[in-house]
PAMAR-778251 format. One record per residue (C-alpha): residue number from 0; residue in one letter; x, y, z. Coordinates in Angstrom, 2 decimals. Example, Ala and Ser with C-alpha at 12.3 -4.5 7.8 and 13.67 -1.06 7.14 Angstrom:
# residues 2
+------+------+---------+---------+---------+
! fido ! nudo !    east !   north !      up !
+------+------+---------+---------+---------+
!    0 !    A !   12.30 !   -4.50 !    7.80 !
!    1 !    S !   13.67 !   -1.06 !    7.14 !
+------+------+---------+---------+---------+
This chain:
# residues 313
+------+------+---------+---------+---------+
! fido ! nudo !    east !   north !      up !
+------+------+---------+---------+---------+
!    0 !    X !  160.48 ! -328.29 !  248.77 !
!    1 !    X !  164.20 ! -328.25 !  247.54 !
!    2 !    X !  164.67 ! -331.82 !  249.22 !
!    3 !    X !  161.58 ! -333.34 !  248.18 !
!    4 !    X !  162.61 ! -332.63 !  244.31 !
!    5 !    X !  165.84 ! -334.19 !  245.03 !
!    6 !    X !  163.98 ! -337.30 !  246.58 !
!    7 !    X !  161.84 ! -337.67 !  243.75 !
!    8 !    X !  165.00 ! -337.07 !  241.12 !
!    9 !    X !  166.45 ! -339.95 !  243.28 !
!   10 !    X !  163.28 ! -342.13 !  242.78 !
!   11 !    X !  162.82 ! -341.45 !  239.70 !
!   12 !    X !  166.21 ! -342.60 !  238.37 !
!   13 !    X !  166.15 ! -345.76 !  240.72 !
!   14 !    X !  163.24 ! -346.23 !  238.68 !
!   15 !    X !  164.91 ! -346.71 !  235.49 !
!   16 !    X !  167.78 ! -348.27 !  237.31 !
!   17 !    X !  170.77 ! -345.76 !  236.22 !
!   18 !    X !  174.08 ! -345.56 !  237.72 !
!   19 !    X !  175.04 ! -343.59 !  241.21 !
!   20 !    X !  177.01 ! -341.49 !  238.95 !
!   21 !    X !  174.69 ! -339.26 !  236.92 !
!   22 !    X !  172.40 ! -338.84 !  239.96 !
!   23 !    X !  175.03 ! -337.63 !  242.06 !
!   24 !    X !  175.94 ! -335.19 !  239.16 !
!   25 !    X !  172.32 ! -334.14 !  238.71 !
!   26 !    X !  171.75 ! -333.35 !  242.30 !
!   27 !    X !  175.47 ! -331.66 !  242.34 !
!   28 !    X !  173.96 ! -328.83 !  239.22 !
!   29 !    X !  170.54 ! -328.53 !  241.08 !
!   30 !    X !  172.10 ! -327.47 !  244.60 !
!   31 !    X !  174.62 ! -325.33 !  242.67 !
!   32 !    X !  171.64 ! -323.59 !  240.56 !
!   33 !    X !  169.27 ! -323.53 !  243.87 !
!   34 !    X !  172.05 ! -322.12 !  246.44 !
!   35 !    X !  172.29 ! -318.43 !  245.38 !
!   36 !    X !  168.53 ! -318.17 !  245.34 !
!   37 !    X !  168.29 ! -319.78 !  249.01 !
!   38 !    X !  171.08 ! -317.80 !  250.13 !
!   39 !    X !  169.50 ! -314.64 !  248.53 !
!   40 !    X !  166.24 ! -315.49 !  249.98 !
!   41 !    X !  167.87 ! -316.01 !  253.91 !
!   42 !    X !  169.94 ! -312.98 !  253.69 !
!   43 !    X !  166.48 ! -310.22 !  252.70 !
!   44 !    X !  164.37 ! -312.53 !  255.89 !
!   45 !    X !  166.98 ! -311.62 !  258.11 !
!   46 !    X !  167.29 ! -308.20 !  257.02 !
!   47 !    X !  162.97 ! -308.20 !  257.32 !
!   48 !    X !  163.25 ! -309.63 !  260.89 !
!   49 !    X !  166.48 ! -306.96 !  262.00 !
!   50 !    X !  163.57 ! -304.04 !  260.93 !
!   51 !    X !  160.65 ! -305.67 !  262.72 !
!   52 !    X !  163.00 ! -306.03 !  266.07 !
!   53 !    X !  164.20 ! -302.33 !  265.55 !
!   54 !    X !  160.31 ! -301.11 !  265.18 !
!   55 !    X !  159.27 ! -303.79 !  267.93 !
!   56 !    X !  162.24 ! -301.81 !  270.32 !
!   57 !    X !  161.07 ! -298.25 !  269.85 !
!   58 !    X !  159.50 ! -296.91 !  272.30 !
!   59 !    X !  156.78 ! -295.02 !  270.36 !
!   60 !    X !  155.61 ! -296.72 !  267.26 !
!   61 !    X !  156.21 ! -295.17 !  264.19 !
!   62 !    X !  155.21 ! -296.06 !  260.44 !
!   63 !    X !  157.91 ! -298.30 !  259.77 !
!   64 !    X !  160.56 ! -298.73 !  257.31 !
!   65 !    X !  159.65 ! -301.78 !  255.86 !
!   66 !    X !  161.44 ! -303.29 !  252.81 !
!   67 !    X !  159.46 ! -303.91 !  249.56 !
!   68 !    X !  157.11 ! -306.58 !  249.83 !
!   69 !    X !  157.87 ! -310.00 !  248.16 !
!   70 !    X !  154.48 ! -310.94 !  247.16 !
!   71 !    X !  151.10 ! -309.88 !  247.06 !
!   72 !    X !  149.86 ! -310.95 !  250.91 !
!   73 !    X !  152.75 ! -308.91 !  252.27 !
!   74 !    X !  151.97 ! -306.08 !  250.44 !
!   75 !    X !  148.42 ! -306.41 !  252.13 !
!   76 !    X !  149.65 ! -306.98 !  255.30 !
!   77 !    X !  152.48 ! -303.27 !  254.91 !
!   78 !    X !  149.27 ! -301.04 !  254.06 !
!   79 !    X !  147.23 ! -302.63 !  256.95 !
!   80 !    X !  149.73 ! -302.12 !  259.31 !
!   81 !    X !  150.20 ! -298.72 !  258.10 !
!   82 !    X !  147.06 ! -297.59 !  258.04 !
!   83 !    X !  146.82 ! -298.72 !  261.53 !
!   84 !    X !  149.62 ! -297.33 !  262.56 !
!   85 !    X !  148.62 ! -293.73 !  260.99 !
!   86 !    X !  145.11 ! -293.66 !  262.62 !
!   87 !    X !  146.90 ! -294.40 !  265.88 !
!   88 !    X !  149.45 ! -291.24 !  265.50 !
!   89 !    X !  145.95 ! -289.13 !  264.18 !
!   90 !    X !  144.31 ! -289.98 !  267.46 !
!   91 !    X !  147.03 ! -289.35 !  269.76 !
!   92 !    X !  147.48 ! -285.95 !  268.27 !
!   93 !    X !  143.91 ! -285.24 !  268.35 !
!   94 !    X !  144.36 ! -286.40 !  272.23 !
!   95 !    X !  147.24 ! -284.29 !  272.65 !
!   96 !    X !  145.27 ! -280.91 !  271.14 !
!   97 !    X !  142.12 ! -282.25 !  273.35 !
!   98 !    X !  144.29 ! -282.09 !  276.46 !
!   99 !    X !  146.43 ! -278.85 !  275.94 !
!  100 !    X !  143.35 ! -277.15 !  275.38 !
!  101 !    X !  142.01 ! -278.21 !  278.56 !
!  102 !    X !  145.03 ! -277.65 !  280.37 !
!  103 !    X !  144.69 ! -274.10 !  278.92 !
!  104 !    X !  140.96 ! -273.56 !  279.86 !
!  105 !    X !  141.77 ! -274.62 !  283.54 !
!  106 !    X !  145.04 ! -272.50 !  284.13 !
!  107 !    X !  142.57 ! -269.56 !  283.23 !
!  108 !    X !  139.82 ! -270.53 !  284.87 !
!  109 !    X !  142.10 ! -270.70 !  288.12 !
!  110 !    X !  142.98 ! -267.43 !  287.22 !
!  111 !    X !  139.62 ! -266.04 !  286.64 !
!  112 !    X !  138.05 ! -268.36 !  289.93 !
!  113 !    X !  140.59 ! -265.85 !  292.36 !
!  114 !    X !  139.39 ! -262.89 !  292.17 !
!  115 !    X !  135.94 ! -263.56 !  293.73 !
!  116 !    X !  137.53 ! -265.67 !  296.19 !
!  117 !    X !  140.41 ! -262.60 !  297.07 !
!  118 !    X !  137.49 ! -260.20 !  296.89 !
!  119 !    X !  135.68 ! -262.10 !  299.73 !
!  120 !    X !  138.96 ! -262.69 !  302.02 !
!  121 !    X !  139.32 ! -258.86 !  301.81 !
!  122 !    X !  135.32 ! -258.11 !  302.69 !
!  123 !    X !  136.46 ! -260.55 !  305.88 !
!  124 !    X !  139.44 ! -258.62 !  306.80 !
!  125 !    X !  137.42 ! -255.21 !  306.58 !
!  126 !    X !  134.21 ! -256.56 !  308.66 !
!  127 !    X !  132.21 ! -255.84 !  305.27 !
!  128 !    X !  129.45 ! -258.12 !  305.75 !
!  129 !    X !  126.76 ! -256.65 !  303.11 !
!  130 !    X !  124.57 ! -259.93 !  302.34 !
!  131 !    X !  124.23 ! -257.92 !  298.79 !
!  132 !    X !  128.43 ! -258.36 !  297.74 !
!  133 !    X !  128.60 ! -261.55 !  299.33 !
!  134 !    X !  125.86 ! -263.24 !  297.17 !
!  135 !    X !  127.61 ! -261.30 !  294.18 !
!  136 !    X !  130.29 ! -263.04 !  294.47 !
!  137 !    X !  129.31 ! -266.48 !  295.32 !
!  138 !    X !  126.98 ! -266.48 !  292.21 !
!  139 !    X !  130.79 ! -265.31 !  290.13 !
!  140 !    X !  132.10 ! -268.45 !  292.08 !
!  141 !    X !  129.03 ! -271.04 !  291.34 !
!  142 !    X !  129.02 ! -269.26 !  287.98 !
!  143 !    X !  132.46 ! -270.05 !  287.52 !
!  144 !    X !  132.39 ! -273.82 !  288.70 !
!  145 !    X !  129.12 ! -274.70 !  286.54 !
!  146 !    X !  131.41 ! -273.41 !  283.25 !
!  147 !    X !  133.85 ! -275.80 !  284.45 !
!  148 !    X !  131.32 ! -278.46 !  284.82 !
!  149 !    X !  130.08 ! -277.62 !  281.29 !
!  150 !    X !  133.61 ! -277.66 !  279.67 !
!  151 !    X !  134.03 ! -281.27 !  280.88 !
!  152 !    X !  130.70 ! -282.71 !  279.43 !
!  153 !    X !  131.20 ! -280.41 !  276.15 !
!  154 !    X !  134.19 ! -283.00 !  275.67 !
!  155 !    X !  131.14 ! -286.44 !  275.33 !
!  156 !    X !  127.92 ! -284.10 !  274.73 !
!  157 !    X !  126.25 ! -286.32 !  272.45 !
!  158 !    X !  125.73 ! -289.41 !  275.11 !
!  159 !    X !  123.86 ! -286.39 !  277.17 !
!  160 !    X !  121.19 ! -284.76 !  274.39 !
!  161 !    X !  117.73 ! -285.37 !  274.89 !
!  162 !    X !  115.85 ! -283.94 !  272.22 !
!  163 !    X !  112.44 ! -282.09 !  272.63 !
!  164 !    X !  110.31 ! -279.42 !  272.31 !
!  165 !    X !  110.81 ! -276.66 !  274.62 !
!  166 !    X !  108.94 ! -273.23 !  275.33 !
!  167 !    X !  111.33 ! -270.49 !  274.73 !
!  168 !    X !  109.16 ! -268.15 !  277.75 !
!  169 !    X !  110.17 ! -270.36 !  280.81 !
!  170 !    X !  113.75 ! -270.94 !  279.54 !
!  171 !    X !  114.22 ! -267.23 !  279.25 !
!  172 !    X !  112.53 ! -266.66 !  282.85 !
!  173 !    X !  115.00 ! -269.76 !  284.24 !
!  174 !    X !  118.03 ! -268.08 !  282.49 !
!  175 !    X !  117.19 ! -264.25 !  284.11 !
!  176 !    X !  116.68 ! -265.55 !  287.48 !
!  177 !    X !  120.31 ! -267.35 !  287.91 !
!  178 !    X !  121.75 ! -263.53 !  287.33 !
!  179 !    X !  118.84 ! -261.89 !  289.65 !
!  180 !    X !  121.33 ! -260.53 !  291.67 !
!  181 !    X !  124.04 ! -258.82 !  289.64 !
!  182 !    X !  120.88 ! -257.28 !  287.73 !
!  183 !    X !  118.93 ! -256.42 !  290.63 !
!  184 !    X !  122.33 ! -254.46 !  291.85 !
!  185 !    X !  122.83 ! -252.75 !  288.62 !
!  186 !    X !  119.51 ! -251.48 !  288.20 !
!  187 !    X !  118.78 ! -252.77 !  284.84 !
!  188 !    X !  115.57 ! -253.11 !  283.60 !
!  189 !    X !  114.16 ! -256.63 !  281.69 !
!  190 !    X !  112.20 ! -257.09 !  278.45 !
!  191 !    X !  110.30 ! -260.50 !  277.78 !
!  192 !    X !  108.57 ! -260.24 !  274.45 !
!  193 !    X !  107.56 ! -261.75 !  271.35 !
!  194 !    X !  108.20 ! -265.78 !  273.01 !
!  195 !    X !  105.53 ! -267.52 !  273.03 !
!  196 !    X !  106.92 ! -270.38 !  270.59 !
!  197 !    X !  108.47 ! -273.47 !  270.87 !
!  198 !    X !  111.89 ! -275.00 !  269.31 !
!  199 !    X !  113.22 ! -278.70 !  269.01 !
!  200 !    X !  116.48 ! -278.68 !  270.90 !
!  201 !    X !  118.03 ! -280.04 !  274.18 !
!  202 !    X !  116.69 ! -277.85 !  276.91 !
!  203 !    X !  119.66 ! -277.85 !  279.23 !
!  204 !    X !  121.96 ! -277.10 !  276.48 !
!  205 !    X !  119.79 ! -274.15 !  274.96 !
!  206 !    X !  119.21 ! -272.89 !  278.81 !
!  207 !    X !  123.48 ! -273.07 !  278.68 !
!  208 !    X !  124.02 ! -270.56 !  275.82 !
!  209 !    X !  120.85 ! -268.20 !  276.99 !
!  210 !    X !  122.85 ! -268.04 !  280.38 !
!  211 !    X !  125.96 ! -267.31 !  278.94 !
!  212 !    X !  124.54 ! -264.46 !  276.75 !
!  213 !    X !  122.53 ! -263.10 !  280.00 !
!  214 !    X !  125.61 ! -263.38 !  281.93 !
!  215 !    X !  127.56 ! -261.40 !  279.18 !
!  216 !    X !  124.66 ! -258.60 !  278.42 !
!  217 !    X !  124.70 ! -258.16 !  282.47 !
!  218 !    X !  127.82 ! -257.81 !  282.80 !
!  219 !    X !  129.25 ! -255.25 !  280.05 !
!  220 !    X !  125.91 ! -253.15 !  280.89 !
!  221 !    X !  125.75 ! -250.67 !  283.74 !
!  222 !    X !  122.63 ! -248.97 !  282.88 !
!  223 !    X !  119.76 ! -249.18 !  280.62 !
!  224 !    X !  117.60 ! -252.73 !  279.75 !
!  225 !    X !  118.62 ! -255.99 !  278.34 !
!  226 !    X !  115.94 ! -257.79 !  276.27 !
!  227 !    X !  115.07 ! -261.47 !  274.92 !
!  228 !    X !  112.65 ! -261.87 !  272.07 !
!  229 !    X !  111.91 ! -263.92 !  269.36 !
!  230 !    X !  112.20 ! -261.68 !  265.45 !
!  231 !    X !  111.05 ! -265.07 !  263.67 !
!  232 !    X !  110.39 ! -268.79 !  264.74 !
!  233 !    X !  113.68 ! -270.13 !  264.55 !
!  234 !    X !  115.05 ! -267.24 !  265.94 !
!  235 !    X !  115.52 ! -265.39 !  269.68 !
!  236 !    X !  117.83 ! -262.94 !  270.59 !
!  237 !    X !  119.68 ! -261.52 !  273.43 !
!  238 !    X !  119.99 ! -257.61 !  273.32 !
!  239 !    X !  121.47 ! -255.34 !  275.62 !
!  240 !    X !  122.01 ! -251.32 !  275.52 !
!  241 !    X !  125.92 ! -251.65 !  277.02 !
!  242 !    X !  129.44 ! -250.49 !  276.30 !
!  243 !    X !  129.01 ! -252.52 !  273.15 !
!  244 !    X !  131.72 ! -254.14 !  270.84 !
!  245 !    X !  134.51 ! -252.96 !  268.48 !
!  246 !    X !  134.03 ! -253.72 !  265.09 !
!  247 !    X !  137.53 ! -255.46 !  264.54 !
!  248 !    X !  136.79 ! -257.81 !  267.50 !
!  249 !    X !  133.54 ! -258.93 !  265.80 !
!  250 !    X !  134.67 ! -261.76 !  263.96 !
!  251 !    X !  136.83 ! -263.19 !  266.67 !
!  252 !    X !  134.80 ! -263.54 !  269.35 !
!  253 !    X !  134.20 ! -267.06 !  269.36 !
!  254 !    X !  137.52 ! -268.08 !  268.88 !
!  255 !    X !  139.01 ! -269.48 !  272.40 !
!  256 !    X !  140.58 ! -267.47 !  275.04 !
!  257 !    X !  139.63 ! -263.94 !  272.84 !
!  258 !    X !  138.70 ! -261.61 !  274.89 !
!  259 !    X !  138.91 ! -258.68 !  272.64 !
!  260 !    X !  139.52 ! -254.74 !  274.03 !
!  261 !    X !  136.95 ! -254.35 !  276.21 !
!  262 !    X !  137.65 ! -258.15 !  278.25 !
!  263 !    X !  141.25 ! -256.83 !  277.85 !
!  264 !    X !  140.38 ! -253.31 !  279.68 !
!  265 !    X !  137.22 ! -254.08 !  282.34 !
!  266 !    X !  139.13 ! -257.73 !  282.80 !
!  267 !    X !  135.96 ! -259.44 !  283.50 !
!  268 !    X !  136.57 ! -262.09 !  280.67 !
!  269 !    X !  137.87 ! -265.27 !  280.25 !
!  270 !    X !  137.58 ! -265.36 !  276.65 !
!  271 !    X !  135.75 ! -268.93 !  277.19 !
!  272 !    X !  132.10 ! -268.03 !  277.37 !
!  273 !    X !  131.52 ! -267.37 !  273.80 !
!  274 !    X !  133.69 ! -270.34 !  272.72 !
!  275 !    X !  131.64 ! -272.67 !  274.20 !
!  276 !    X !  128.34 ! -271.31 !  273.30 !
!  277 !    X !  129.53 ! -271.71 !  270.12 !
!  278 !    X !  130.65 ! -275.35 !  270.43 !
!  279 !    X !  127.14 ! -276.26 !  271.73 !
!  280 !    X !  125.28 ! -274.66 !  269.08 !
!  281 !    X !  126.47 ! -276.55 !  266.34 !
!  282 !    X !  126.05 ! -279.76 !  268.39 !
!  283 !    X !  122.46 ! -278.60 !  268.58 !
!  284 !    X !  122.36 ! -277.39 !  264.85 !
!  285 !    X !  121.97 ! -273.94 !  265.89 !
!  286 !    X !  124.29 ! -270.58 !  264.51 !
!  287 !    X !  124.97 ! -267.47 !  266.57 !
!  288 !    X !  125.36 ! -263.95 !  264.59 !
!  289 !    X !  126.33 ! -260.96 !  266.81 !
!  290 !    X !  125.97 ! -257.22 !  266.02 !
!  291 !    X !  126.97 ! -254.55 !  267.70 !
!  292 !    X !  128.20 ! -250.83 !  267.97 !
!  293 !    X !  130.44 ! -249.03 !  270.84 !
!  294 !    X !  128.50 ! -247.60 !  273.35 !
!  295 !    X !  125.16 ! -248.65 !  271.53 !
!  296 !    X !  124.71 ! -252.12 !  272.59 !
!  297 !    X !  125.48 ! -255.87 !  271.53 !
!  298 !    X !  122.58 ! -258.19 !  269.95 !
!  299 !    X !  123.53 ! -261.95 !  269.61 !
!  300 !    X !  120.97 ! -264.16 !  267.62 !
!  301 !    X !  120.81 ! -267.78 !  268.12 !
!  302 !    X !  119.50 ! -269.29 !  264.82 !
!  303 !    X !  117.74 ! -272.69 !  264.92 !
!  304 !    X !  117.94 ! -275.49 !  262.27 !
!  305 !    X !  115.24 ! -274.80 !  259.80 !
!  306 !    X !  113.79 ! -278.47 !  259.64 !
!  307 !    X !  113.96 ! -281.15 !  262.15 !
!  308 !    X !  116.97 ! -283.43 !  262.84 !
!  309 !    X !  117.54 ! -286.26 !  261.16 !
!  310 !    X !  117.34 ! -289.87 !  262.53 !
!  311 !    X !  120.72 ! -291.14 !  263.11 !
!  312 !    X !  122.41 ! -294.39 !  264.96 !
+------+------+---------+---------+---------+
């Protein structure tokens, strides 16, 4: 642009025919005026480019330290790039938490998956072949890989709901007969009542968190019944007359890896169960409430949405 205005100054006084000597002057005075400005203007692009090649040469990307912008577009073109660069760092922190909680859930579950699996070694070494203990502990083993199975979809569960209406009877039935075994050994007696309605939910996911709760009530109960019912419509509970649950360890139990006093003393939890019943239900819409009192029992009450689900892409 500089040399076309010196062209035209050039043309313009060959125009009017005027001496060599004032155009020479003229063009001396406009690359004296112009040559700060352009020398200015080279020196903050190179210092621009050094701070691109600097970002460009890290090896994780970071939000920049760009110089103020010049004009308007580049000011655009700084909170774009920023913006992109800061939903980048959000997801790879969300990743991060996504895979250190996994990594924790595993290392557990390995710990947790070794004690049926010592438990049968030893029955081999001692000739114990009771068909009763060695179905006990192949259902803790299939129990255990099916939670791991779970964990992973839990992590894309929406792709896999399939919304209906399901009969709360045969679900209840379904969930009881997984944990025949362990309740047939322990003696305890079951109570079907009051389930006769239906609920609009995903049927796999629901029969998830009644198995869970089954698997819980059977296990922290050594005598006595465990019931399912239905108080109200959108309501059915899972009751059980065992060892029960302190009152301070109430309103952590569905926190991850809490296991609370009596996981910590009978070490028969992973602190997992709960946590991921949780998870599901508000995926489905649902809340669970638990009540309880030591040596009295436990009650946990899965409460359904009270109008349908919405339509959504």
């Amino acid at each position: 642009m500089f040399c076309g205005l010196i062209i035209c100054n050039f043309f313009m006084y060959f125009l009017y025919d005027v001496r060599m000597e004032p155009i020479l002057y003229t063009t001396f005075l406009l690359i004296l005026f112009v040559l700060p400005f352009a020398l200015w203007d080279l020196r903050r692009t190179y210092q621009k480019c050094g701070r691109l090649k600097n970002t460009e040469q890290a090896k994780v990307p970071v939000i920049p330290d760009l110089p103020t912008a010049g004009t308007l577009m580049e000011e655009n073109y700084q909170r774009v790039i920023k913006e992109i660069l800061q939903a980048w760092q959000n997801e790879r922190a969300n990743q991060r938490k996504i895979n250190a909680e996994r990594d924790d859930y595993y290392a557990l579950w390995t710990h947790q998956i070794k004690a049926p699996i010592y438990s049968m070694d030893l029955m081999l070494q001692t000739g114990d072949t009771t068909p009763s203990k060695w179905k006990t502990e192949l259902l803790q083993i299939s129990h255990y890989v099916d939670m791991a199975l779970k964990y992973l979809q839990l992590e894309n569960l929406y792709s896999d709901l399939c919304l209906e209406r399901v009969e709360l009877l045969p679900l209840a039935q379904e969930s009881i007969k997984k944990h025949s075994t362990i309740l047939i050994s322990k003696r305890l007696k079951m109570d079907l009542h009051d389930l006769n309605g239906t609920v609009l939910t995903d049927r796999k996911w629901l029969l998830f968190i009644l198995e869970q709760l089954v698997s819980n009530a059977a296990k922290y109960t050594d005598h006595g019944s465990i019931a399912i019912y239905q108080p109200t419509p959108l309501q059915i509970c899972v009751s059980d007359t065992g060892i029960g649950i302190a009152a301070e360890d109430l309103p952590r139990l569905f926190e991850k890896g809490y296991t609370g006093f009596n996981g910590r003393i009978h070490q028969k939890s992973t602190g997992c169960g709960l946590y991921m019943c949780k998870k599901v239900s508000v995926l489905l819409g649902c809340t669970l409430s638990i009540s309880s009192q030591v040596n009295l029992g436990t009650t946990v009450t899965v409460n359904f949405p009270q109008s349908d689900f919405s339509v959504a892409d």
